[in-house]
C-alpha positions in Angstrom: 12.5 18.0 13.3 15.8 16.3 14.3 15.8 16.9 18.3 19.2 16.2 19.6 21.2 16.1 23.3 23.3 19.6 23.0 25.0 22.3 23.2 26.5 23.3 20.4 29.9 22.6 20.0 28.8 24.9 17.1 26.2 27.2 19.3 26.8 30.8 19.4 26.9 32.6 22.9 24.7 35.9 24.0 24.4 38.8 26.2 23.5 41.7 27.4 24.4 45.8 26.1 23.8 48.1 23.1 26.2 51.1 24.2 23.0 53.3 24.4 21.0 51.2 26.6 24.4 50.3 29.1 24.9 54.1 29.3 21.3 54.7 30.5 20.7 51.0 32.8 22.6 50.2 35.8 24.9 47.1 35.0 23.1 44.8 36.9 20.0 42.2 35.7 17.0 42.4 37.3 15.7 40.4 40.5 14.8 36.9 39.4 12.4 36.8 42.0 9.8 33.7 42.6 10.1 30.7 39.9 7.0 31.2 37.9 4.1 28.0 38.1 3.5 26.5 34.7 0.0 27.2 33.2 -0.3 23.6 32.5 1.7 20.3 32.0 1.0 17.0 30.4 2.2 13.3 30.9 3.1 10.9 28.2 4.4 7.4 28.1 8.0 6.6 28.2 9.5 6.1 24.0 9.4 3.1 22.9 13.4 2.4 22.0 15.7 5.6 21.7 13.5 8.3 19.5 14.6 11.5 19.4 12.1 13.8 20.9 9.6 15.7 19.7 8.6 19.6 20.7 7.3 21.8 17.7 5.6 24.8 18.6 2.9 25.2 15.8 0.9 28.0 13.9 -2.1 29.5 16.3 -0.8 29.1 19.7 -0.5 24.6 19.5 2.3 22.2 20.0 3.5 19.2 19.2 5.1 17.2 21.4 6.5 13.2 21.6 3.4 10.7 23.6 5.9 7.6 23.5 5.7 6.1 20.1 3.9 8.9 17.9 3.3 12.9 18.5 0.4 14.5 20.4 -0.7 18.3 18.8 -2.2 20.3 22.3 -3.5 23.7 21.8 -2.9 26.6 24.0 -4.6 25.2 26.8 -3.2 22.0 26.7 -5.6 20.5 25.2 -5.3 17.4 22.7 -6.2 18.3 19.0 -4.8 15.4 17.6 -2.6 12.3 17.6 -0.3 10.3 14.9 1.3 6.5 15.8 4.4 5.8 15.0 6.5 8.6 14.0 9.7 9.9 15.0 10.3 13.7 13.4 8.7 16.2 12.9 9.3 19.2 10.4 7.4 21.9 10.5 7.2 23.8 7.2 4.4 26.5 6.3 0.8 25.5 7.5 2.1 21.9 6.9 4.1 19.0 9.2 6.5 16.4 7.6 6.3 13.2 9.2 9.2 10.1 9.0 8.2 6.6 9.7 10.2 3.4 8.9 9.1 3.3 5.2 7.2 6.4 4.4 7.9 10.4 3.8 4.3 12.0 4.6 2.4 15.3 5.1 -0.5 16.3 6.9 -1.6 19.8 7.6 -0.8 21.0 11.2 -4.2 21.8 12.3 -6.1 19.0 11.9 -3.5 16.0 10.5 -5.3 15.7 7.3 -3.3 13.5 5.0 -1.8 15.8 1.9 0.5 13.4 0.4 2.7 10.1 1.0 6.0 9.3 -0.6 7.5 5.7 0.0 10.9 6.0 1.4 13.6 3.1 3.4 14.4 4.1 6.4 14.6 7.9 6.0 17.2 9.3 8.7 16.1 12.9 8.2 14.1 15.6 5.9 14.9 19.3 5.3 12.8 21.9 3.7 14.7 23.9 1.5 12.7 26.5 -0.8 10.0 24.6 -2.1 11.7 21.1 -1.7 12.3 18.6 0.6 15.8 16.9 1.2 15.6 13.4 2.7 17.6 10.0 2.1 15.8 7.0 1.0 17.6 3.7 1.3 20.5 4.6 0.1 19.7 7.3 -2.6 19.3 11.1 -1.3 16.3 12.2 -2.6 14.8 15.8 -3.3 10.6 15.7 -3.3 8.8 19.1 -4.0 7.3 19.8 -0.8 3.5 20.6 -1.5 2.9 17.3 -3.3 5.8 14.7 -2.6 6.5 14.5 -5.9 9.9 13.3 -6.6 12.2 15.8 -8.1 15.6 14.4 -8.4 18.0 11.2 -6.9 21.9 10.7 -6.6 23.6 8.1 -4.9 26.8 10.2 -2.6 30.1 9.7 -4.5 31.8 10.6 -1.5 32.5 8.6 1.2 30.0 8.6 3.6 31.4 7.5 7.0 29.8 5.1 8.9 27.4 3.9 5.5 23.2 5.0 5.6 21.0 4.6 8.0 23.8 6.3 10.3 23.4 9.8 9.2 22.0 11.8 11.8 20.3 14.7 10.7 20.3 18.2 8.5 19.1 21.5 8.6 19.1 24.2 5.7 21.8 26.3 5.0 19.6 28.1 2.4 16.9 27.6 -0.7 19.6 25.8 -2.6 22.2 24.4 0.5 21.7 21.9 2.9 23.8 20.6 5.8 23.5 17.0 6.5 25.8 15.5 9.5 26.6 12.4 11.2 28.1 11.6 14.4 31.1 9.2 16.1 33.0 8.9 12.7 35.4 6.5 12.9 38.0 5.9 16.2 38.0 9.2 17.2 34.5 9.3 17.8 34.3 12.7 16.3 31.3 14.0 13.2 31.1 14.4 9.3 29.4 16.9 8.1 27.9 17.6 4.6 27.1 19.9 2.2 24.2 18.9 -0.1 22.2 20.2 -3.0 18.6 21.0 -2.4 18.0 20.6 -6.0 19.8 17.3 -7.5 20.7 15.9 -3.6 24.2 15.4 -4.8 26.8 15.1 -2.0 29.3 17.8 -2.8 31.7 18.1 -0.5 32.9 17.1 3.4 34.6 18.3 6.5 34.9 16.2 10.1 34.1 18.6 13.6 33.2 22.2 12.3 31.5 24.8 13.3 29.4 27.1 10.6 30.2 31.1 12.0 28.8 32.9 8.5 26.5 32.0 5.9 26.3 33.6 2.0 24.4 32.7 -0.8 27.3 31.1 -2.5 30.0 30.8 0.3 29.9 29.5 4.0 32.5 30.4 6.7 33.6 27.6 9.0 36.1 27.2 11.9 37.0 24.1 14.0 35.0 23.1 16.5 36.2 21.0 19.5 37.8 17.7 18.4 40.1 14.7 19.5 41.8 15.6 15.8 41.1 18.7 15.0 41.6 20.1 10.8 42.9 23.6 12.4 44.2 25.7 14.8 41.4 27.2 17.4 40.7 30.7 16.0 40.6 29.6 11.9 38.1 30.7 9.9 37.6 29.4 6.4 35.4 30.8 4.0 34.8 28.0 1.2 32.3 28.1 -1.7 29.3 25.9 -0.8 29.0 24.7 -4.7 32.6 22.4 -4.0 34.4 23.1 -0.6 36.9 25.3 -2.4 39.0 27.5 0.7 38.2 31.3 -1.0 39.9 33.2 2.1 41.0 32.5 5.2 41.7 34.3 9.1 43.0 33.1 12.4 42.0 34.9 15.9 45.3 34.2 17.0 44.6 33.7 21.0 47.4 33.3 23.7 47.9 29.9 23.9 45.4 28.7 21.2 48.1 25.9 20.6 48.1 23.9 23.6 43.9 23.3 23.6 45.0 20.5 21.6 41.2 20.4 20.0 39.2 21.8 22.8 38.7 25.2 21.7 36.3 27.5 20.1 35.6 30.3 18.4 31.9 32.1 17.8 31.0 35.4 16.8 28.2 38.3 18.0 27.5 41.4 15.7 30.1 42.9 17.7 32.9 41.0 18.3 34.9 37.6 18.0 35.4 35.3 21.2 37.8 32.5 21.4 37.8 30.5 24.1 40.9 28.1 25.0 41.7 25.9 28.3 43.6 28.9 29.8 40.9 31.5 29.1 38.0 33.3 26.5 39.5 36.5 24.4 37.6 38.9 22.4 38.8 40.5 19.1 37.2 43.3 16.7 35.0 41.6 13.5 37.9 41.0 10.8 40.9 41.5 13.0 42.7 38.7 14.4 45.6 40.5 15.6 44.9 42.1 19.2 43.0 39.6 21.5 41.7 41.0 24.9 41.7 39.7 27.1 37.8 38.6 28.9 38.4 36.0 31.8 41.2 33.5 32.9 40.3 29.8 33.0 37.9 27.4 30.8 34.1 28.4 29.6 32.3 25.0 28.8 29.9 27.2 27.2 29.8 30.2 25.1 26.3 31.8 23.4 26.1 34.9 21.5 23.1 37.0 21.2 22.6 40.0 19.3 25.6 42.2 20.1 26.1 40.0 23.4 28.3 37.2 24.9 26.9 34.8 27.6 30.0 33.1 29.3 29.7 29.9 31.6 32.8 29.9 33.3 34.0 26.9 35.4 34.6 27.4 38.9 37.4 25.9 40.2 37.6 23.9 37.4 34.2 22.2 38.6 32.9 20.9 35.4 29.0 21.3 36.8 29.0 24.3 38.3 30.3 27.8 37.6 29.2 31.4 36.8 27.4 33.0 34.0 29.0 36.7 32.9 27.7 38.5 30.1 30.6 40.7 27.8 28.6 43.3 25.5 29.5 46.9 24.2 29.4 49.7 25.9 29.4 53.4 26.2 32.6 54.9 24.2 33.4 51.7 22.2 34.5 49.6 25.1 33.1 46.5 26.5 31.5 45.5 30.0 32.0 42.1 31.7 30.1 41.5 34.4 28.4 38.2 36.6 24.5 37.6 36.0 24.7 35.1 38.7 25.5 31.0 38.5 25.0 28.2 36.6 24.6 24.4 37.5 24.8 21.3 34.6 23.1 19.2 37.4 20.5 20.5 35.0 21.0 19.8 31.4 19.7 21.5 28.2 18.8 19.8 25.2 18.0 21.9 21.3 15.9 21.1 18.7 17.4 20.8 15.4 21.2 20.7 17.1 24.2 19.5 14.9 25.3 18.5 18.6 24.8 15.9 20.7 26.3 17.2 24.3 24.6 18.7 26.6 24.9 22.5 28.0 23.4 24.2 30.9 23.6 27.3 28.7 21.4 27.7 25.3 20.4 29.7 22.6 15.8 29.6 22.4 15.2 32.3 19.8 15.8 35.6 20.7 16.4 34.5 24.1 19.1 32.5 26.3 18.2 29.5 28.6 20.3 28.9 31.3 20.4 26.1 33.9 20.6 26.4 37.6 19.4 24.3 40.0 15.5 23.3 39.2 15.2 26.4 37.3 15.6 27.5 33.9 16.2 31.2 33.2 15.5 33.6 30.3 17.7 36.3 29.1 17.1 39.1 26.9 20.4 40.7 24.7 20.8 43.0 27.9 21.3 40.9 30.5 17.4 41.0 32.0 15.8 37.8 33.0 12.5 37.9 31.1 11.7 34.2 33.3 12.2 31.9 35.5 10.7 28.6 35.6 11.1 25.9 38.0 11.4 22.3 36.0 11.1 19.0 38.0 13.8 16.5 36.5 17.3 17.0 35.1 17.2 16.9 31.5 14.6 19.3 29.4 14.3 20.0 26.0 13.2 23.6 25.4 11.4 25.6 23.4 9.5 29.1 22.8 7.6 31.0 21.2 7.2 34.5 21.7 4.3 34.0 24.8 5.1 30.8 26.1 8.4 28.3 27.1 8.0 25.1 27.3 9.8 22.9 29.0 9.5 19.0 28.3 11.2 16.3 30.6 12.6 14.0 29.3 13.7 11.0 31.9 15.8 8.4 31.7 14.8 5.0 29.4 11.5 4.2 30.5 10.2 6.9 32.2 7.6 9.1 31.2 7.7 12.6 29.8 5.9 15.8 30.9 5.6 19.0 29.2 4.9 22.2 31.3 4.2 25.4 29.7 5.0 28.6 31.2 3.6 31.9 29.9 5.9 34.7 28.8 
């Protein structure tokens, strides 16, 4: 999979409160308490050149993770199962992983790395399971294979412009069986993205939009809004519904937010099931689902990060318009239709988060793993459920991690600057 330096300019932000729960639980998260020890780690050389890297949890308790120029499976323990040279993505899809190297598309089945097919492909940027197809880019065609055998389905050469030309493309992830979304990044002098819609059954090209969030997702139609840009297509607070067959706009709605006018590109907008948030340089408002038209007002001042989860907002507010520091609240319903704000404690981007499978390349102290939310702080990284509770707290020893979870474990890979080597920790859940 396509691992990439984050946070979402297009992540959603989470929190804490069904109105139930917040009538019955004090409004406070529990004691953190002692940084929890991993229950193993592993070292692996330093990459070769600038891979993306690698960290797949896998069927049966195994990972996969980057060893420098190829990917190491370890089982539960830790243990090596097996190795492959040379690749740099992974996609995990079924009982089967999707390898890319320079010239070749391949399977092999995730337990063991048996061989189940090889497709010859130039320089392949990316692949994307869709249904029962894969969507990658050969050369300079984008190509659609049927995934159990690699058996070439259809090709098309993009009609529209694509902005700077093949092998610059940076990645895709599936919008559905029949959609996928295929982006590239530091378009043109304003160093902002393109991003593409793509049909998982011809690979044609269909249609394009520069610096956009995705906020809902049809089977026919996808909402977008602007995300943060140096020349933004709209107003902070638009949402567009357009059909995913051509691009056409088939409704439109603003969150109108005070001031939304003067962020000049830097704002955002992300949803929860409960509620809309808009953050601009002067502060974050909330509005009801499908009504643009009476912000409230949540906190003054900038939020570099925003993550929704569930019914829940997680906020990193600046403090005193320190870009690396601040404080994490959480907004969430509560008893009698009203909402909560209220501090979980701090943040720190001294420590920085990266995703797997991001559209984004910056980094955030403050992620979505899951049905959790990571946040930064200090050495640690901390897990929060929808209410607010920290499920974990694990103490990481360098300043950039990628992360990733399953249901019993987070792991936590380091991943150093040039020529240093990586090492995964797993802590248990």
């Amino acid at each position: 999979m396509y691992l990439r330096l984050v946070i979402h300019k297009r992540l959603a932000a989470t929190g804490c409160a069904l109105a139930l729960t917040m009538a019955l639980l004090p409004c406070s998260a529990r004691a953190i308490g002692a940084p929890a020890d991993p229950a193993w780690t592993r070292t692996f050389p330093a990459p070769t050149g600038f891979p993306a890297p690698i960290l797949q949890p896998l069927p049966g308790g195994a990972v996969l993770v980057g060893n420098g120029s190829g990917a190491t499976a370890l089982d539960a323990r830790g243990r090596t199962l097996w190795s492959m040279p040379n690749v740099d993505h992974a996609l995990l899809d079924g009982s089967m992983l999707v390898f890319l190297r320079s010239n070749v598309v391949f399977a092999v089945r995730a337990r063991d790395a048996g061989v189940l097919w090889k497709r010859p492909c130039d320089r392949p940027p990316y692949v994307v399971a869709a249904g029962a197809r894969l969507v990658t880019f050969c050369g300079i065609t984008s190509t659609v294979l049927r995934a159990r055998d690699g058996t070439i389905l259809a090709t098309r050469q993009p009609t529209i412009r694509i902005s700077p030309p093949h092998p610059h493309l940076d990645g895709a992830r599936p919008l559905n069986a029949d959609y996928v979304f295929v982006w590239n990044h530091f378009n043109g002098a304003w160093m902002g993205s393109d991003y593409y819609v793509v049909d998982a059954h011809t690979g044609a090209f269909l249609w394009d939009e520069t610096d956009c969030d995705i906020v809902d997702l049809t089977a026919t139609t996808v909402a977008i809004t602007p995300a943060r840009s140096m020349l933004p297509w709209g107003r902070t607070g638009l949402v567009e519904r357009r059909r995913l067959a051509d691009g056409v706009v088939v409704g439109a709605r603003t969150y109108a937010a005070p001031h939304a006018d003067d962020v000049a590109g830097g704002g955002r907008l992300v949803f929860s099931r409960s509620a809309a948030y808009v953050m601009t340089y002067t502060g974050v408002y909330r509005f009801a689902r499908g009504d643009g038209s009476q912000p409230q007002h949540v906190l003054d001042g900038f939020a570099p990060g925003v993550v929704t989860l569930g019914n829940a907002a997680f906020i990193a507010a600046q403090a005193g318009g320190r870009d690396q520091f601040g404080t994490l609240y959480i907004d969430a319903p509560g008893s009698n239709g009203s909402f909560i704000t209220r501090s979980l404690g701090s943040y720190d981007m001294r420590l920085t988060l990266q995703l797997v499978e991001s559209d984004d390349q910056l980094s955030a102290s403050v992620v979505r793993i899951g049905d959790s939310v990571a946040v930064a702080d200090g050495q640690m990284i901390r897990l929060y459920d929808e209410l607010g509770r920290v499920e974990l707290t694990a103490k990481v020893t360098c300043n950039n991690v990628l992360p990733a979870a399953t249901r019993d474990v987070l792991y936590a890979l380091c991943t150093q600057q040039q020529g240093m080597p990586m090492m995964l920790a797993a802590f248990r859940r």
